[in-house]
TIVO-2410 file (N, C-alpha, C; in nm, 3 decimals):
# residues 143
REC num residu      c1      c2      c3 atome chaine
REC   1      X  -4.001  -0.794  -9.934     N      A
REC   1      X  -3.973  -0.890  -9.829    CA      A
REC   1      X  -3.929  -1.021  -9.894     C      A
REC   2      X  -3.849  -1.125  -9.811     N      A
REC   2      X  -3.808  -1.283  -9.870    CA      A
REC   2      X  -3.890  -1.328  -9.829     C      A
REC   3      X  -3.864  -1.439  -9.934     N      A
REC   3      X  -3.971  -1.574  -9.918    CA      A
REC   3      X  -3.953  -1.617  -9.729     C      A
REC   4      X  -3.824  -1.569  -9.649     N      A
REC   4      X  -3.869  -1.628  -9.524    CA      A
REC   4      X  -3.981  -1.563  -9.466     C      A
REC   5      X  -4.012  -1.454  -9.520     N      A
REC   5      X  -4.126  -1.320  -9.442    CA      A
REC   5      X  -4.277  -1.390  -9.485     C      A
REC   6      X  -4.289  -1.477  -9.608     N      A
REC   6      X  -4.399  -1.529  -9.646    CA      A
REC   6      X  -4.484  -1.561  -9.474     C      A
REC   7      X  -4.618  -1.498  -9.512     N      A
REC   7      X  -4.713  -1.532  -9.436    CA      A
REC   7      X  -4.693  -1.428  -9.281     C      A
REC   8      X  -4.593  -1.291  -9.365     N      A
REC   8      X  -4.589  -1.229  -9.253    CA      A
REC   8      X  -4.559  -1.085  -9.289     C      A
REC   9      X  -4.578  -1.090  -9.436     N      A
REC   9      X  -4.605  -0.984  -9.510    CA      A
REC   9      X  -4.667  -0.838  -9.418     C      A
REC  10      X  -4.735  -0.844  -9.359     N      A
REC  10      X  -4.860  -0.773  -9.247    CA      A
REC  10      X  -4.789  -0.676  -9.174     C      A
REC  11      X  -4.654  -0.796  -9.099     N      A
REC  11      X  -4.591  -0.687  -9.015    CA      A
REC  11      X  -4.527  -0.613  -9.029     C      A
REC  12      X  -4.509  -0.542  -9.131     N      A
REC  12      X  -4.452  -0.411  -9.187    CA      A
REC  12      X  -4.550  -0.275  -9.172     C      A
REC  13      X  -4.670  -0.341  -9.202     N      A
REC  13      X  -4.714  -0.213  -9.184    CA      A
REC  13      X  -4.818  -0.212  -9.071     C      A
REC  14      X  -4.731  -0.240  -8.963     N      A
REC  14      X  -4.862  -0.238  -8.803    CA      A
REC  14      X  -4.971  -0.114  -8.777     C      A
REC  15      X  -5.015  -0.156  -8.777     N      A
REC  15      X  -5.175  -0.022  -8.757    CA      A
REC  15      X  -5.259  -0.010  -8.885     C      A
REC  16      X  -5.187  -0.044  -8.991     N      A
REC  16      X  -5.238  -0.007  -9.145    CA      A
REC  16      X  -5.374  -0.074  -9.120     C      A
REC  17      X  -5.445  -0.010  -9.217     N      A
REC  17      X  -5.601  -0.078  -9.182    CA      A
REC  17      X  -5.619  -0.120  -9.380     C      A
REC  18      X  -5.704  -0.238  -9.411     N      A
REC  18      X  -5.685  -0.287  -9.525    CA      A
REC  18      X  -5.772  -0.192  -9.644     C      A
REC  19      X  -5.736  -0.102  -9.712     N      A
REC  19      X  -5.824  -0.021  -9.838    CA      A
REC  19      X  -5.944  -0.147  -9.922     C      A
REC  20      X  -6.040  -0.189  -9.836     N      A
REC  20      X  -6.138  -0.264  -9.932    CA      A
REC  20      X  -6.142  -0.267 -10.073     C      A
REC  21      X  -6.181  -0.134 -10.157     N      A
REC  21      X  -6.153  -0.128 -10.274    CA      A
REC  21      X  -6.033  -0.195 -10.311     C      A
REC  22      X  -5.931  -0.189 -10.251     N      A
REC  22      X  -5.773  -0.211 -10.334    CA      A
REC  22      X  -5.812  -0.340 -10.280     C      A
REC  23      X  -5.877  -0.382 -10.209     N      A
REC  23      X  -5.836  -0.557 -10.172    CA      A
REC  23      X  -5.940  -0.605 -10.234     C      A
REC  24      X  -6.097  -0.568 -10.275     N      A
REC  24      X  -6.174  -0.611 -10.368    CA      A
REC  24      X  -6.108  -0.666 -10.525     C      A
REC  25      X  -6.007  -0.607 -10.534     N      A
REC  25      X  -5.965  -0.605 -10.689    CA      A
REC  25      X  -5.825  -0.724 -10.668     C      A
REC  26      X  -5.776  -0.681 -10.576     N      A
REC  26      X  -5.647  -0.766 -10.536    CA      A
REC  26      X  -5.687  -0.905 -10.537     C      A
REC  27      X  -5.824  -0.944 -10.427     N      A
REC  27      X  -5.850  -1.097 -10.471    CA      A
REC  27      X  -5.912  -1.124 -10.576     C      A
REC  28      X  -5.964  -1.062 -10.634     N      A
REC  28      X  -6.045  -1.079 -10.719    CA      A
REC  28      X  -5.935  -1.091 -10.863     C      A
REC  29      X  -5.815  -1.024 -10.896     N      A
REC  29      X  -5.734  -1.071 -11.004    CA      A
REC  29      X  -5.603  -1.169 -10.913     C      A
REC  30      X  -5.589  -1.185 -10.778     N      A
REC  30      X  -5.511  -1.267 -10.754    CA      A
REC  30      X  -5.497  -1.441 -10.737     C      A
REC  31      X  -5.381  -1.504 -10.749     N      A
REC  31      X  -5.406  -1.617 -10.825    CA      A
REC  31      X  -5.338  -1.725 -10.744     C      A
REC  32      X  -5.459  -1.783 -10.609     N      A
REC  32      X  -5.429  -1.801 -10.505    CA      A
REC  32      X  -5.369  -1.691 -10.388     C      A
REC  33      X  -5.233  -1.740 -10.352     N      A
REC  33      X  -5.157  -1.656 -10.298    CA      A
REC  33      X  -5.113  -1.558 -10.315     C      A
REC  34      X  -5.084  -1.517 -10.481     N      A
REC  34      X  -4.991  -1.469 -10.522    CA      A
REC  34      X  -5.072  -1.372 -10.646     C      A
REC  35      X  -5.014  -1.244 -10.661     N      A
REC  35      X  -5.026  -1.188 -10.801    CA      A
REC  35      X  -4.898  -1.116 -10.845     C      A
REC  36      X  -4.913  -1.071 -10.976     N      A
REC  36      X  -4.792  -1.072 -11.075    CA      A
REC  36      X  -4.755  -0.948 -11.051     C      A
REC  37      X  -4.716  -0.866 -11.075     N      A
REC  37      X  -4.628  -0.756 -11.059    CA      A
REC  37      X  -4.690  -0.664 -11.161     C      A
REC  38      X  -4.695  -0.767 -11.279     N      A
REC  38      X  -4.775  -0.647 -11.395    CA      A
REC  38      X  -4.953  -0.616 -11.366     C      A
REC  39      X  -5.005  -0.718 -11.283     N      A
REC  39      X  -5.178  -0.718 -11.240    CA      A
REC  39      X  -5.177  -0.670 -11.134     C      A
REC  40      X  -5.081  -0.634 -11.019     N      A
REC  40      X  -5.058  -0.523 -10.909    CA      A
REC  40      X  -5.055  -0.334 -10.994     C      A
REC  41      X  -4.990  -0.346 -11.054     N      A
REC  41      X  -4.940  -0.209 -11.140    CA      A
REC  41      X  -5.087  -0.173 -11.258     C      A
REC  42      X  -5.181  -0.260 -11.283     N      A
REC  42      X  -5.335  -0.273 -11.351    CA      A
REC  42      X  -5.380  -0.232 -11.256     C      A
REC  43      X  -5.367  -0.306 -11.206     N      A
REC  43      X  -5.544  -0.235 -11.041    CA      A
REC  43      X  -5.480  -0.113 -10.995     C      A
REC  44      X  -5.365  -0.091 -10.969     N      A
REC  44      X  -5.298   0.056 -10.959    CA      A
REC  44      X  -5.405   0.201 -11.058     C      A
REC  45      X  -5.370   0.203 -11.175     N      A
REC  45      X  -5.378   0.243 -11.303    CA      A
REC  45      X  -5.538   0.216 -11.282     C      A
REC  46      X  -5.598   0.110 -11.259     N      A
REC  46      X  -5.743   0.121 -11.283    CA      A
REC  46      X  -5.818   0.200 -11.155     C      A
REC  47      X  -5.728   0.222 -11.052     N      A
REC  47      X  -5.799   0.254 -10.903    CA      A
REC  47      X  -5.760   0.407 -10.854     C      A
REC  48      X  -5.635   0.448 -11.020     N      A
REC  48      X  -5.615   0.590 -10.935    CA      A
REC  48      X  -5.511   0.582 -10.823     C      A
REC  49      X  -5.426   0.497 -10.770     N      A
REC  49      X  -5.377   0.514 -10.669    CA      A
REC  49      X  -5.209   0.454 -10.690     C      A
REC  50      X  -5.136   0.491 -10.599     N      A
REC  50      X  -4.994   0.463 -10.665    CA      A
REC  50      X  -4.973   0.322 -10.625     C      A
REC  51      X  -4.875   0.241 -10.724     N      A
REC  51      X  -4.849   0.098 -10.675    CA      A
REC  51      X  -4.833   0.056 -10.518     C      A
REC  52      X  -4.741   0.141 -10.490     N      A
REC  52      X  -4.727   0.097 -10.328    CA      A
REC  52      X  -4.848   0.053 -10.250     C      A
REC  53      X  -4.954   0.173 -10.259     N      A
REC  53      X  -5.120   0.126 -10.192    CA      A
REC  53      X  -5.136  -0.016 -10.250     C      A
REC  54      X  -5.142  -0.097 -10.360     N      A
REC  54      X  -5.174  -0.185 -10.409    CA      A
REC  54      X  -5.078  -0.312 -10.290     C      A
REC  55      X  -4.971  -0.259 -10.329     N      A
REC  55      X  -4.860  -0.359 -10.267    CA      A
REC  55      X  -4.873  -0.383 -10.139     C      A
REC  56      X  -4.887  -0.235 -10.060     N      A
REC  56      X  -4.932  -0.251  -9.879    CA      A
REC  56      X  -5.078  -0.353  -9.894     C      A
REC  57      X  -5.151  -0.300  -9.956     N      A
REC  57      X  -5.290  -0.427  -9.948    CA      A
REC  57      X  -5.218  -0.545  -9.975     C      A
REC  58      X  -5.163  -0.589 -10.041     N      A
REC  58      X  -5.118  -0.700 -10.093    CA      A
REC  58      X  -5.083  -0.778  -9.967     C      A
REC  59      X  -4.956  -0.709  -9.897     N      A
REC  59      X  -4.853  -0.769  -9.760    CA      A
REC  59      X  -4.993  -0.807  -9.660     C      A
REC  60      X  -5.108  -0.658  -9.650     N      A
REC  60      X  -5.176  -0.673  -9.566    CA      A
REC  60      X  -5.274  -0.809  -9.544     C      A
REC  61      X  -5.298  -0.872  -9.671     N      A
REC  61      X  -5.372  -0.964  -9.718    CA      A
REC  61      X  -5.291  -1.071  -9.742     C      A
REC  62      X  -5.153  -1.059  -9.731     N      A
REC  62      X  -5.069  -1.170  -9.704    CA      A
REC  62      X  -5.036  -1.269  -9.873     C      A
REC  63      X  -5.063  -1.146  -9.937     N      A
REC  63      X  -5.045  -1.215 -10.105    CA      A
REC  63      X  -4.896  -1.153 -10.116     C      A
REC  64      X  -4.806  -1.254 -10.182     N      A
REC  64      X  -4.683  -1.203 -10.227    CA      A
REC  64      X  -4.737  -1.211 -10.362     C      A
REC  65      X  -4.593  -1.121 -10.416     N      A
REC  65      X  -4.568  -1.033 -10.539    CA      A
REC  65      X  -4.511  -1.154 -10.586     C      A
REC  66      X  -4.521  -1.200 -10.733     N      A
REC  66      X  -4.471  -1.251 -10.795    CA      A
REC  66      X  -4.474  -1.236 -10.985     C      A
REC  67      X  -4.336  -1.277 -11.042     N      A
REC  67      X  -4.309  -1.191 -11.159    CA      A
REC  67      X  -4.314  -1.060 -11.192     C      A
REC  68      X  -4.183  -1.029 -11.091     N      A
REC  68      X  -4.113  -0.876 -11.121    CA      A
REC  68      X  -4.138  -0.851 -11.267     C      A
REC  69      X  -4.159  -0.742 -11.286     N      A
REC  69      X  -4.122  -0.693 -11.419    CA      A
REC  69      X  -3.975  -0.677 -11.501     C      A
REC  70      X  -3.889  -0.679 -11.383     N      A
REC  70      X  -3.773  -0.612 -11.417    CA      A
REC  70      X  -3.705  -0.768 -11.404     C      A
REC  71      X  -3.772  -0.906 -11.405     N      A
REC  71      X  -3.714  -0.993 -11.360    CA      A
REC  71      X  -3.622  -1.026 -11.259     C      A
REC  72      X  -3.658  -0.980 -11.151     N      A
REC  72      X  -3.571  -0.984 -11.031    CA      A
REC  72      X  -3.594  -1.093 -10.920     C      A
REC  73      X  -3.740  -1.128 -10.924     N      A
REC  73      X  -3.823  -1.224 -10.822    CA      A
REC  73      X  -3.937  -1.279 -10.887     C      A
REC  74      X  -3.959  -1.389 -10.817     N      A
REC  74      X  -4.087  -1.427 -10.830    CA      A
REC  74      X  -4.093  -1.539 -10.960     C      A
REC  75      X  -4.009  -1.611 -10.982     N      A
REC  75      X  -4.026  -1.689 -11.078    CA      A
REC  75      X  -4.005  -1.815 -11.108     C      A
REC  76      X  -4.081  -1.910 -10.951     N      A
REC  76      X  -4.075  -2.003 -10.901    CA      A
REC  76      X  -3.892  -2.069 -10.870     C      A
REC  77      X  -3.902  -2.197 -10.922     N      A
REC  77      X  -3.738  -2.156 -10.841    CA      A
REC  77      X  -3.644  -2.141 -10.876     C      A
REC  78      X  -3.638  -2.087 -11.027     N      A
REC  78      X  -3.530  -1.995 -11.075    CA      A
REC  78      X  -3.526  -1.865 -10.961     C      A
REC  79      X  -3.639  -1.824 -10.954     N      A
REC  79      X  -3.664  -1.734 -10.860    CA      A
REC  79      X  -3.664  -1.606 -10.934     C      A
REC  80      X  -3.518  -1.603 -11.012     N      A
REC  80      X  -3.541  -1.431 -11.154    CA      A
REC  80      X  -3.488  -1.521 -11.240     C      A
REC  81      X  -3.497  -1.374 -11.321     N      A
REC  81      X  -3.468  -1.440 -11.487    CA      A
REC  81      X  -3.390  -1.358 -11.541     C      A
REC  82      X  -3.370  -1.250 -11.463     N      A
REC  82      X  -3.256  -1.149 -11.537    CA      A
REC  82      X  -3.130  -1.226 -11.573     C      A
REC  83      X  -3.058  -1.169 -11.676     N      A
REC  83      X  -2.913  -1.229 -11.691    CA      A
REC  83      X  -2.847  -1.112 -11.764     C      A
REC  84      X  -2.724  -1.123 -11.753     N      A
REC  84      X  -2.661  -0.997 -11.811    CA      A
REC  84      X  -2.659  -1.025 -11.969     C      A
REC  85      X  -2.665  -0.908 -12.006     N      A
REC  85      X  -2.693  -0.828 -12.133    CA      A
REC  85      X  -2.541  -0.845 -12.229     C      A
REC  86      X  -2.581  -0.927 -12.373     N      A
REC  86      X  -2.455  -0.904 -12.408    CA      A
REC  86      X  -2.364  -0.766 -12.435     C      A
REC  87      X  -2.422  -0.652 -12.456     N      A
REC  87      X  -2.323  -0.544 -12.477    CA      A
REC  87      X  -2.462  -0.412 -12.428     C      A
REC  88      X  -2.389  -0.271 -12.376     N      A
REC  88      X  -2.495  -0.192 -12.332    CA      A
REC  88      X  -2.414  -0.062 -12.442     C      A
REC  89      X  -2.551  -0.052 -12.497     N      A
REC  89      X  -2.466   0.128 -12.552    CA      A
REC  89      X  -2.432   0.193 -12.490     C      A
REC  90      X  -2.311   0.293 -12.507     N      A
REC  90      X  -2.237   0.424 -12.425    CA      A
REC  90      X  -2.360   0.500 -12.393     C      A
REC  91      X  -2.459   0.500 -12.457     N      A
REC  91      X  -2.610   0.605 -12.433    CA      A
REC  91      X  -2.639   0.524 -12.287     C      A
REC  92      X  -2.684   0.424 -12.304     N      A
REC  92      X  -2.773   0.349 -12.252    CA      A
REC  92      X  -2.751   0.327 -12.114     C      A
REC  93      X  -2.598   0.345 -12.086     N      A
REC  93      X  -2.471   0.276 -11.973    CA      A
REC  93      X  -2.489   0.462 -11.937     C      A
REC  94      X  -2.480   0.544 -11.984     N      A
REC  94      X  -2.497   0.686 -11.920    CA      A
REC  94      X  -2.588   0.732 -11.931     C      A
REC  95      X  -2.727   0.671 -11.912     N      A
REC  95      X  -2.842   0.690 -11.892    CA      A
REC  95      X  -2.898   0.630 -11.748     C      A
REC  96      X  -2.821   0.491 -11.743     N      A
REC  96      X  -2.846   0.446 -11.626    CA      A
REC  96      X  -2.777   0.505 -11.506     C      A
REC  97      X  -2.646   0.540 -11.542     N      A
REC  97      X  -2.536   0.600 -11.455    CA      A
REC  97      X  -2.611   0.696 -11.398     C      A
REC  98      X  -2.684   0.806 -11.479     N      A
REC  98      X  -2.728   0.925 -11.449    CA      A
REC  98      X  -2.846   0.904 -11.341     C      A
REC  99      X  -2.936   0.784 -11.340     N      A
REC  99      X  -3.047   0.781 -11.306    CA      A
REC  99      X  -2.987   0.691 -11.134     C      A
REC 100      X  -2.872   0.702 -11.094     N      A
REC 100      X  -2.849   0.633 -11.019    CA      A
REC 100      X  -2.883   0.718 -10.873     C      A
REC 101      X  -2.946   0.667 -10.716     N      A
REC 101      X  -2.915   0.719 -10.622    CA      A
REC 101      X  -2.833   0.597 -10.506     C      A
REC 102      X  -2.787   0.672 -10.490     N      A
REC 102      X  -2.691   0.616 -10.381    CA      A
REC 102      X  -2.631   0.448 -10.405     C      A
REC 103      X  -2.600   0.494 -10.558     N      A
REC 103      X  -2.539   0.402 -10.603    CA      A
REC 103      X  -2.623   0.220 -10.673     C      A
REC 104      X  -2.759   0.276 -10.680     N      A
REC 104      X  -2.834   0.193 -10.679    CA      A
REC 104      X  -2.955   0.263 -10.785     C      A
REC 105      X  -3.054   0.149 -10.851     N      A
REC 105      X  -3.101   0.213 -11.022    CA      A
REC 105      X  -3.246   0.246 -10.920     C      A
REC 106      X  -3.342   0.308 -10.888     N      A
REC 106      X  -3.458   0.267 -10.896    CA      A
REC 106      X  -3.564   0.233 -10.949     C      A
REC 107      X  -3.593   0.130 -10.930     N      A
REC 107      X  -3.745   0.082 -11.014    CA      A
REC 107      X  -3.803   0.120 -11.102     C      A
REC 108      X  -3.864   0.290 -11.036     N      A
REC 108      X  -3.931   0.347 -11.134    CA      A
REC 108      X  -3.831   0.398 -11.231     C      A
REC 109      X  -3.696   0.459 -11.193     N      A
REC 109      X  -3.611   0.497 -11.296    CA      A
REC 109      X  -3.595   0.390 -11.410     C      A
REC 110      X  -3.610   0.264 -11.379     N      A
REC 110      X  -3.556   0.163 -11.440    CA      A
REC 110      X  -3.665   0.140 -11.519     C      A
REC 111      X  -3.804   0.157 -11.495     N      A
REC 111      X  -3.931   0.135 -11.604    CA      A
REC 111      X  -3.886   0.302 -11.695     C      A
REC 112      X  -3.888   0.421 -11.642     N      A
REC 112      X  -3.865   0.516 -11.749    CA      A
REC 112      X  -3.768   0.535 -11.820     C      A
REC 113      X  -3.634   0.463 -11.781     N      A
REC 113      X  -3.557   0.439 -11.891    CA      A
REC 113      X  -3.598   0.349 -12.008     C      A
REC 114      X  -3.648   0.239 -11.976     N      A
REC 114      X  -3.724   0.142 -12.034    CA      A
REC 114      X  -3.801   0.189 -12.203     C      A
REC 115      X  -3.867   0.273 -12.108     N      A
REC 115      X  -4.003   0.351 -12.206    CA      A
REC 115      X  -3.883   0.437 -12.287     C      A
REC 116      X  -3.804   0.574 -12.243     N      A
REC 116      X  -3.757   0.627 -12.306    CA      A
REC 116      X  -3.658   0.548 -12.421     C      A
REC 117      X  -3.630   0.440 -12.377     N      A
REC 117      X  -3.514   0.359 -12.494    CA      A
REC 117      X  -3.556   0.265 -12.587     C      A
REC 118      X  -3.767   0.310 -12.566     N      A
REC 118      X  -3.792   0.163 -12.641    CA      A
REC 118      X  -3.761   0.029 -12.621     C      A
REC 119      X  -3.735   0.007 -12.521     N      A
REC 119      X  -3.688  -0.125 -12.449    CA      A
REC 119      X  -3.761  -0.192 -12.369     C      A
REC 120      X  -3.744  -0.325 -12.353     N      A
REC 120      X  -3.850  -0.413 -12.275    CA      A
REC 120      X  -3.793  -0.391 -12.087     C      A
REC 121      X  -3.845  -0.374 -11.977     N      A
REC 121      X  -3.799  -0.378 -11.861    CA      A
REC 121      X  -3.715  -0.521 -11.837     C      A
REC 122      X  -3.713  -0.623 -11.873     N      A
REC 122      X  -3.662  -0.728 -11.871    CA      A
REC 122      X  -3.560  -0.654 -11.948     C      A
REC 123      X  -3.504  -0.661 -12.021     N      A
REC 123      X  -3.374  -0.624 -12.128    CA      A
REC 123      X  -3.305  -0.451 -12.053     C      A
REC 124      X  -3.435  -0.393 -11.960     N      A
REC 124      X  -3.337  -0.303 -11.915    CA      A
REC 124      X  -3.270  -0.314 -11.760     C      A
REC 125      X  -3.297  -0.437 -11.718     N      A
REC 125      X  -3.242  -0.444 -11.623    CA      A
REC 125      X  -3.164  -0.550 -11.620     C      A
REC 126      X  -3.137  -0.667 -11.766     N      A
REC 126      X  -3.043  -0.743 -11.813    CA      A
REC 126      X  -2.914  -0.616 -11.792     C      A
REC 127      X  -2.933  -0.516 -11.912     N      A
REC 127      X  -2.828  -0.399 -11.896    CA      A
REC 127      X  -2.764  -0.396 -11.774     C      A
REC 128      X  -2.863  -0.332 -11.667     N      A
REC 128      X  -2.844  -0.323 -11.540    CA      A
REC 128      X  -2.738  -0.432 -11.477     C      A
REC 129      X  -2.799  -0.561 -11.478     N      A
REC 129      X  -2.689  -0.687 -11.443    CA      A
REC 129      X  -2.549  -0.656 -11.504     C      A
REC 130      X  -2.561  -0.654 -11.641     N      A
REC 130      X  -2.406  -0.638 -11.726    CA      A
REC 130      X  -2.342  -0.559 -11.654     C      A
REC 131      X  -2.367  -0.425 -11.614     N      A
REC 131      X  -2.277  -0.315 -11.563    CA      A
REC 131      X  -2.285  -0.317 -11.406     C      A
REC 132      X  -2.330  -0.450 -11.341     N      A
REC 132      X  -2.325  -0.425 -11.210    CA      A
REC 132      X  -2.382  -0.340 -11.110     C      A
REC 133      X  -2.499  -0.309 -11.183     N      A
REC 133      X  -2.583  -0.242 -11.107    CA      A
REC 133      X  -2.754  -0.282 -11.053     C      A
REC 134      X  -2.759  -0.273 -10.916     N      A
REC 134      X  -2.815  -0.332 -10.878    CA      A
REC 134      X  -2.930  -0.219 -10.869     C      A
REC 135      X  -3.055  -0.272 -10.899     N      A
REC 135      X  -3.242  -0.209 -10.875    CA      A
REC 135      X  -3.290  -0.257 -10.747     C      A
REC 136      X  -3.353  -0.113 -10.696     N      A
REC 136      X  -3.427  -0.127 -10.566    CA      A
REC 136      X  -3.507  -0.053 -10.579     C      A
REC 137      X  -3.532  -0.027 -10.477     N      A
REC 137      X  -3.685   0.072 -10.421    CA      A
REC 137      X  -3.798  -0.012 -10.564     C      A
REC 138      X  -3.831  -0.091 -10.524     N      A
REC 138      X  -3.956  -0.118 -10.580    CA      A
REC 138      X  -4.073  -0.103 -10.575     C      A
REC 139      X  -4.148  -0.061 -10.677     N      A
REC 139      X  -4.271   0.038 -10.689    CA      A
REC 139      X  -4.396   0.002 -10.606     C      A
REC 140      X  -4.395  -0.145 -10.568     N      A
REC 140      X  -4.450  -0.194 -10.504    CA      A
REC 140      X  -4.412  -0.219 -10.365     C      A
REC 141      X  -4.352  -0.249 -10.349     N      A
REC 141      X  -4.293  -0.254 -10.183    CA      A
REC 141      X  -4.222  -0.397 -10.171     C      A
REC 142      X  -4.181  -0.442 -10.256     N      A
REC 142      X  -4.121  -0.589 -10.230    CA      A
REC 142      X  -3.916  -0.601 -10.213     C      A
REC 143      X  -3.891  -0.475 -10.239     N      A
REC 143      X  -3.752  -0.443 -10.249    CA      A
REC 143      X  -3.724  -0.341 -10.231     C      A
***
């Protein structure tokens, strides 16, 4: 969701009822309003449950996501930090190509390319910028 949705995070998921556990941990590492993208994807990993559950608690509790991993959001008012990549290997550029749906990288594709290339998620979605390709479906629910 955009910063205009702030404080309305909720209404996406009408009826959802709030997972205590996931929201015990959510305020408890969140920092004020807001938690990071990499301490959403921790309480994930520590709770057994896939990011998204983390993220729906999150909207439900009205905490936005902040500091994408992939540098896309959240990084006050630069807002991202991605920038294109000076050069992408022929591997690297048909790795992403391959991992594409409907013309678009996803998230999680974009962290397992990451891992498979030895690469930082920031630097693989710099790539991403260079070749004009845009990341969605985010693992969390913010894109």
């Amino acid at each position: 969701m955009t910063h205009e949705d702030a404080g309305h995070y909720a209404e996406k998921h009408k009826g959802a009822v709030v997972d205590e556990k996931i929201a015990a941990r959510v305020r408890e590492k969140a920092s004020g309003d807001s938690l990071s993208c990499g301490a959403a994807h921790v309480i994930a990993g520590e709770l057994g449950v896939v990011p998204a559950e983390v993220g729906k608690t999150m909207d439900l509790l009205e905490i936005r996501i902040e500091k994408c991993q992939l540098g896309l959001f959240g990084y006050g008012e630069k807002k991202r930090i991605v920038t294109p990549a000076k050069a992408v290997t022929p591997a690297l550029e048909k790795a992403i190509r391959g991992g594409l749906v409907a013309g678009r990288l996803p998230c999680k594709a974009a962290w397992d390319l990451a891992d498979r290339f030895s690469m930082k998620k920031l630097d693989l979605a710099n790539a991403c910028e260079k070749l004009g390709i845009k990341i969605n479906s985010c693992q969390i629910g913010s894109f």
